[in-house]
N, C-alpha and C positions, 0 to 999 in steps of 0.2 A: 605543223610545228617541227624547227629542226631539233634533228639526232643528234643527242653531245657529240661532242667532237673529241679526235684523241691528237695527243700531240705528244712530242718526241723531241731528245737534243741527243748527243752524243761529248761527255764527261771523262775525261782522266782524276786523278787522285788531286789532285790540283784544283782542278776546276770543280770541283762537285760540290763545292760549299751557293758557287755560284749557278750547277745548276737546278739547288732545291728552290734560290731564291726565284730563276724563274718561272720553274713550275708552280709555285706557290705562289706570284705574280697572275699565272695563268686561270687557278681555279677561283682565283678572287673576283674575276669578271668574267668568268665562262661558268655558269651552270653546270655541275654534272661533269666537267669535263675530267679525263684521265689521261696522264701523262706516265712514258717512259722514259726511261734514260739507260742508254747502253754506255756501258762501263768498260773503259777502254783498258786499264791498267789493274785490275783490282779482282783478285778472284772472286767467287762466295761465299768461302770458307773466311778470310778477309772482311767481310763484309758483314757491318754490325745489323742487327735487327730492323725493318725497313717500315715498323710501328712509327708513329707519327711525322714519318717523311711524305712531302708531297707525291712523291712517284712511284712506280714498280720498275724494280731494275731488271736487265738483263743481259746477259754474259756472251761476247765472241762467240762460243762455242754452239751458244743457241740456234746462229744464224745459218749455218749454214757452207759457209762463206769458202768457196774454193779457193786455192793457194794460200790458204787464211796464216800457214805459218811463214811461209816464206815472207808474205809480207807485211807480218810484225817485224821483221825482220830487216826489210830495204827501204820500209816507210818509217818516220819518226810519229809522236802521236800527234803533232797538227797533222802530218798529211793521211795517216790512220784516220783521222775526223773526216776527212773528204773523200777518201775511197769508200769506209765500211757505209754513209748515208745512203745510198741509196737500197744498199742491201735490210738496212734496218729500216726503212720505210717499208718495204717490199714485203717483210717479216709480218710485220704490224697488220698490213692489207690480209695479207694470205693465211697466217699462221692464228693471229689473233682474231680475224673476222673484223676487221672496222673496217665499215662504208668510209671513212672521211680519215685522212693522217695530217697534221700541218708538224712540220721539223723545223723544232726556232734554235738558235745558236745559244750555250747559256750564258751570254754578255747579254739578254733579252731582256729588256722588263716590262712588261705589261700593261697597260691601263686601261684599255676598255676592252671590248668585246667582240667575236671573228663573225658577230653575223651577216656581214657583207659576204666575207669568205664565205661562207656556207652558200648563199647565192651563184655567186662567182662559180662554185664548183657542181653545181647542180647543170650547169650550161657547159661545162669543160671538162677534162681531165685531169689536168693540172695546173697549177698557177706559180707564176715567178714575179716578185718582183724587181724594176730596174733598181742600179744605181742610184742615175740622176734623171730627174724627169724635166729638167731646164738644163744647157749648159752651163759651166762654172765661169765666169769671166775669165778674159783673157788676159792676167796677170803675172804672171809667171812664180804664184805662192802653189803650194802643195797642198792638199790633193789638187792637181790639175784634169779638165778631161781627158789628157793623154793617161795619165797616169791611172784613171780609173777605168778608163777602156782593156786597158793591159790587163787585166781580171776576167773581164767578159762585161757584156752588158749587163748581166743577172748579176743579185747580191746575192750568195745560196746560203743564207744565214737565216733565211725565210723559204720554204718549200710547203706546196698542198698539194696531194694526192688524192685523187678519187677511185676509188676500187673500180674499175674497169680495164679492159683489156687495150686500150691503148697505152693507161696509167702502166702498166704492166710490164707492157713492150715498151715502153720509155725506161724505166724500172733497169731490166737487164739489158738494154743498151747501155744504162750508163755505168752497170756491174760488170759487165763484159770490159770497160775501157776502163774501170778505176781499177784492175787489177795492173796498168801500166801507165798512167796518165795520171798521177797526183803525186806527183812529185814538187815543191815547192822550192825555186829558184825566185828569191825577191831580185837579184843585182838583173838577173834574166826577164823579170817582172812574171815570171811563168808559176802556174798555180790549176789546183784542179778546178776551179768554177771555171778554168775556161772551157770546159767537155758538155756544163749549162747551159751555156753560148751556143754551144753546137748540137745539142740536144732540142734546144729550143727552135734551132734554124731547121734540123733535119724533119722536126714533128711539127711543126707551128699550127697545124690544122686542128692540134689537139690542146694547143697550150693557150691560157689567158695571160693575157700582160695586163697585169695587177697594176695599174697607173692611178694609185690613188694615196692622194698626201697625207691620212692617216696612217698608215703603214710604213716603217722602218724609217724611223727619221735618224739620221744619223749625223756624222760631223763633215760625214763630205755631200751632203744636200743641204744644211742651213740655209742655204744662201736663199733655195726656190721656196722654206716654206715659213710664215710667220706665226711664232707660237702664240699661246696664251693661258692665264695657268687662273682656274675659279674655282673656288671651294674645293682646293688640292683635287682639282680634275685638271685636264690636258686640252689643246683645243687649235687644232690647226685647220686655218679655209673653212671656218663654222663648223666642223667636225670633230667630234673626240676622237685623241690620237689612239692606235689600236695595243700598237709597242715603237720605244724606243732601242735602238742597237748601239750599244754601249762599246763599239769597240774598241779594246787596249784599256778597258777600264783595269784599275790599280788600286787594292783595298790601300795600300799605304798609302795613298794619295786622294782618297774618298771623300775628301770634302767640296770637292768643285769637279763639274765637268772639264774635259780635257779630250784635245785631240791631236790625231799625229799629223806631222807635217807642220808648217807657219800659217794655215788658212785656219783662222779663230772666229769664234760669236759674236754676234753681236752682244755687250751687255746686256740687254732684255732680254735675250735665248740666252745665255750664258745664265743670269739669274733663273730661270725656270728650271733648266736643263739641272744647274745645282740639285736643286729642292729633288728631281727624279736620283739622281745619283748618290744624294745620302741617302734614299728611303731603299734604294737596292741595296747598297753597301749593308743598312741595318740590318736586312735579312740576310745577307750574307755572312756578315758577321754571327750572325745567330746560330744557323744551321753549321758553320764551324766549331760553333762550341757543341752543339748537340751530335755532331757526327764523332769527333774525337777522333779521328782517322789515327792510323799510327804515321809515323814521319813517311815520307819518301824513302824506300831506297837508293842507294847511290846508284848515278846513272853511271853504267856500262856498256854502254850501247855504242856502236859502229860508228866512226867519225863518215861525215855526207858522204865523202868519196869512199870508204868502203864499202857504203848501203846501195850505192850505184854501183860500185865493182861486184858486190854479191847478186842485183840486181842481173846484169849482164849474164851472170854466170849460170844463174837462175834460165832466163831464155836462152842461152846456146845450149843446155841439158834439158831444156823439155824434149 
């Protein structure tokens, strides 16, 4: 019999509406399962009562995390999202005792169940899944596979970790490099998943490549995989879909699927993909009413080039 499984995202004040909805996505088809979410912007004292939320929160400070002020400081919070992961997996192994971690992004939403994963990781130490498991034609619309290569091969909007000691040493290699490497230049196409790429090439002995078309179906794979939607269940290559990755999803805009770039659905994936995207947006909506966060502060934060000029300043003064 497998061990519930724990799984993890990593949320600013913004995003937190989105990700009760996918932890709550998560324990609707996982058994037992329990989820964290480290809170990227939000102290504790901040932080209303954590009764009838899907998850258990936890704060920067828990982690651990060397240089952890400087770079609140040269990282904005998307690139904070890609440094602090592998730290707060690592946390979860070590600190909290779970055999099993999966890190979903919270633009996730759920619909069936990881126990493929749990297999998968019984034989490995970690698992990543691709991009794209077919190339994209060669048309010249967006996402192209130039353009998705530029990322890395891995999507790191999906990660599983197995408590073992190569899980470990992969772990703080890649805490070791996210303290200088997630820095996010789109015109540059440069981005931390590409350290995933090179995590995965440097350890491959330990990693499974996750090639299965349940898992992370998104707007720049459509093309490889053909849906189908039964009794509001998901169904791709005879398979229920595991989760959907919602990326750039827009509560003001929640009535339809949508993606970036000019490469669009087919009608038929366009109408299913709908039907997933209002039933996340409902939860998301919801859990913003029940959170009540207080507004945003105004951002004051370092325009790019001052966060790379402090950057710099940072390594010539170590």
């Amino acid at each position: 019999m497998n061990e519930p499984l724990t799984f993890c995202t990593i949320a600013s004040r913004r995003y937190l509406p989105m990700a009760c909805a996918m932890c709550h996505s998560v324990k609707q088809h996982n058994d037992d399962a329990q989820c964290y979410v480290l809170l990227l912007d939000i102290e504790e004292a901040d932080f209303p009562p954590a009764e009838g939320l899907p998850f258990t929160p936890l704060y920067l400070r828990e982690l651990g995390i060397t240089g952890l002020e400087n770079m609140q400081i040269y990282y904005d919070l998307l690139e904070q999202s890609d440094a602090f992961r592998p730290s707060l997996i690592r946390h979860i192994l070590v600190r909290k005792n779970k055999a099993k971690v999966i890190y979903l992004d919270s633009d996730i939403f759920v619909t069936g169940c990881f126990d493929d994963c749990q297999r998968y990781l019984a034989r490995t130490s970690f698992c990543l899944t691709p991009h794209l498991r077919k190339p994209l034609p060669i048309d010249f619309l967006e996402p192209s596979n130039f353009s998705i290569a530029s990322y890395g091969v891995y999507n790191i909007g999906f990660m599983a970790f197995k408590n073992s000691e190569p899980a470990l040493r992969i772990l703080d290699f890649l805490i070791g490099e996210s303290e200088h490497h997630c820095f996010y230049d789109p015109e540059q196409m440069v981005s931390g998943q590409r350290l995933y790429a090179l995590a995965a090439a440097l350890y491959h002995k330990d990693l499974m490549h996750l090639d299965d078309a349940a898992y992370n179906i998104a707007y720049w794979n459509l093309h490889e995989r053909k849906l189908e939607s039964r009794d509001g269940r998901f169904f791709t290559e005879g398979k229920e879909v595991v989760f959907f990755h919602l990326s750039g999803f827009d509560l003001s805009r929640s009535n339809a699927f949508h993606a970036r770039g000019n490469r669009f659905p087919s009608l038929h994936a366009a109408k299913i993909l709908g039907e997933v995207v209002r039933e996340y947006a409902r939860l998301v909506r919801g859990y913003e009413k029940q959170l009540q966060l207080a507004p945003e502060k105004p951002d004051h934060r370092l325009t790019t080039a001052e966060r790379r000029k402090f950057y710099m300043t940072c390594q010539r003064d170590c």
